[in-house]
VOPAGU-2260 file (C-alpha; in pm, 1 decimal, decimal comma):
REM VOPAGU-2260
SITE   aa  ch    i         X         Y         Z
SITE  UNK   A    0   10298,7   10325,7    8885,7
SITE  UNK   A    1   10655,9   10453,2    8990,9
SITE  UNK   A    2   10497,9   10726,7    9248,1
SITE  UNK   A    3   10296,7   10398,2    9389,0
SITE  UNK   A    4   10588,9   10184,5    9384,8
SITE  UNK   A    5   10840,5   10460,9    9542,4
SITE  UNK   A    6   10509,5   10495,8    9868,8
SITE  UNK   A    7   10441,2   10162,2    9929,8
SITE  UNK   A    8   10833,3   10082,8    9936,7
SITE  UNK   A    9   10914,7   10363,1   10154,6
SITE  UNK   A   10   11143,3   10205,6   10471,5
SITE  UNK   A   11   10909,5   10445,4   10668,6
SITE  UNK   A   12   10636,5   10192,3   10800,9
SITE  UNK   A   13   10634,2    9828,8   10747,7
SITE  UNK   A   14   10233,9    9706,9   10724,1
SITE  UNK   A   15   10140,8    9550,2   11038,3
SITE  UNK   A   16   10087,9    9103,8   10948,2
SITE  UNK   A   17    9734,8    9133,0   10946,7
SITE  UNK   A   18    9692,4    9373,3   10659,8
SITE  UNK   A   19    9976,6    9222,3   10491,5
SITE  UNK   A   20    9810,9    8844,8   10485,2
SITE  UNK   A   21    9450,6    9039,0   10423,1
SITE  UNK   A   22    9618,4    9191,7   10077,4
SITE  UNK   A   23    9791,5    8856,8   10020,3
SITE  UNK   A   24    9457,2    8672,5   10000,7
SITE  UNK   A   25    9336,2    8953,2    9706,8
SITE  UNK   A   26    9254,8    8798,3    9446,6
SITE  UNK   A   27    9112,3    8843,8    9068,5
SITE  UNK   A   28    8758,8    8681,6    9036,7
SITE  UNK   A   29    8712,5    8380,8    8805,1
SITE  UNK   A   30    8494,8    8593,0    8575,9
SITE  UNK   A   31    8742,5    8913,1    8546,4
SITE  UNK   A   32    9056,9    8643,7    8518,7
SITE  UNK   A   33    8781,6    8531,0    8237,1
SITE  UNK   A   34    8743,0    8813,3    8128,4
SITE  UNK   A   35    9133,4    8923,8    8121,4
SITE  UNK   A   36    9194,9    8617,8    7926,1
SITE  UNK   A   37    8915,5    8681,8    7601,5
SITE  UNK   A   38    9056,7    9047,1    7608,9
SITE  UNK   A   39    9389,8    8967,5    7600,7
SITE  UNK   A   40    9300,6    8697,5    7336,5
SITE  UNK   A   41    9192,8    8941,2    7103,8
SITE  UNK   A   42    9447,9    9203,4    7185,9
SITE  UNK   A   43    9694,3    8985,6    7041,9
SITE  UNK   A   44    9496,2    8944,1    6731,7
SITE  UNK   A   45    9459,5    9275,1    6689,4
SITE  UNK   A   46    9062,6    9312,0    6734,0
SITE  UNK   A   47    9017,9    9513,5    7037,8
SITE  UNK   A   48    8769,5    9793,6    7055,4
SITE  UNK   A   49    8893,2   10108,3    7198,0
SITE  UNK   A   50    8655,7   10056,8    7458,8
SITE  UNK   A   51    8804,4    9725,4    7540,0
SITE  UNK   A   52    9138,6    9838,5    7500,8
SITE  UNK   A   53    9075,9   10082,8    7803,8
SITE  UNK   A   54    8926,6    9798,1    8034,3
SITE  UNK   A   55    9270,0    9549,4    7956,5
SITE  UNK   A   56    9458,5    9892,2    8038,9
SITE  UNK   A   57    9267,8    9900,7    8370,3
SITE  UNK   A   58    9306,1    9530,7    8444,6
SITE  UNK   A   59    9673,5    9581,9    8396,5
SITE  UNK   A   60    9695,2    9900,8    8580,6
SITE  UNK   A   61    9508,0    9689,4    8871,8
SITE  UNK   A   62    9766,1    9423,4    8810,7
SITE  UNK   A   63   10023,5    9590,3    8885,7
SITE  UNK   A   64    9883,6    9785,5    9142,3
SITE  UNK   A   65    9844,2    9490,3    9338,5
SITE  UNK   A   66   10131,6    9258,9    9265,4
SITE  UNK   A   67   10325,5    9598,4    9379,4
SITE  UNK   A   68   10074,4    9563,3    9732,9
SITE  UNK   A   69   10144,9    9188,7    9778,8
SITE  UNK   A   70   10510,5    9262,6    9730,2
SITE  UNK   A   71   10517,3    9504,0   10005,4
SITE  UNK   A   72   10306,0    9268,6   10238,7
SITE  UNK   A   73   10545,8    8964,0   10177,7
SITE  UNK   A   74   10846,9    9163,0   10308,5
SITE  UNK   A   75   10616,0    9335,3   10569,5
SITE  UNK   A   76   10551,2    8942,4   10724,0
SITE  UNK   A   77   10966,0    8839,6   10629,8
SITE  UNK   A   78   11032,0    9184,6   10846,5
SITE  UNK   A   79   10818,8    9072,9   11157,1
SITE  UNK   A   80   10916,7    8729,9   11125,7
SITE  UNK   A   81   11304,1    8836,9   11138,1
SITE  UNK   A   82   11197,6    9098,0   11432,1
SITE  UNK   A   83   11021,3    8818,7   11618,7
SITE  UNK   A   84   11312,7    8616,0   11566,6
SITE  UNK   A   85   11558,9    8856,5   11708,3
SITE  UNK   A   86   11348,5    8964,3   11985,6
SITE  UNK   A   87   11330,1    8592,7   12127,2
């Protein structure tokens, strides 16, 4: 996650708004957020198979992956706000 995070923060290239709103809109499905919830559930009491313990590791990886996405897109959009702003 740190090589991801050091990328998509990069000052190099900001996203242009339309892909930043498109990966603001992404979005866990009601039957994965389900799903997150029953594993998680029996994570904390201990009773995860090691096959379910890989699939919450890969919900969390994805997670994170794209909270660190939508945190990039919100301060792509603050950036060409501010730009728009100034250029006025």
């Amino acid at each position: 996650m740190a090589i991801l995070r050091r990328v998509v923060d990069s000052d190099d290239a900001e996203m242009p708004p339309e892909a930043a709103r498109a990966i603001l809109r992404l979005r866990f499905g009601a039957k994965d957020r389900a799903r997150m919830n029953r594993l998680a559930a029996k994570n904390r009491d201990g009773k995860l198979k090691p096959n379910e313990e890989s699939e919450l590791d890969n919900y969390i990886r994805v997670g994170q992956t794209l909270g660190i996405l939508q945190s990039k897109a919100r301060r792509s959009i603050r950036a060409a706000k501010a730009s728009a702003r100034d250029s006025e």
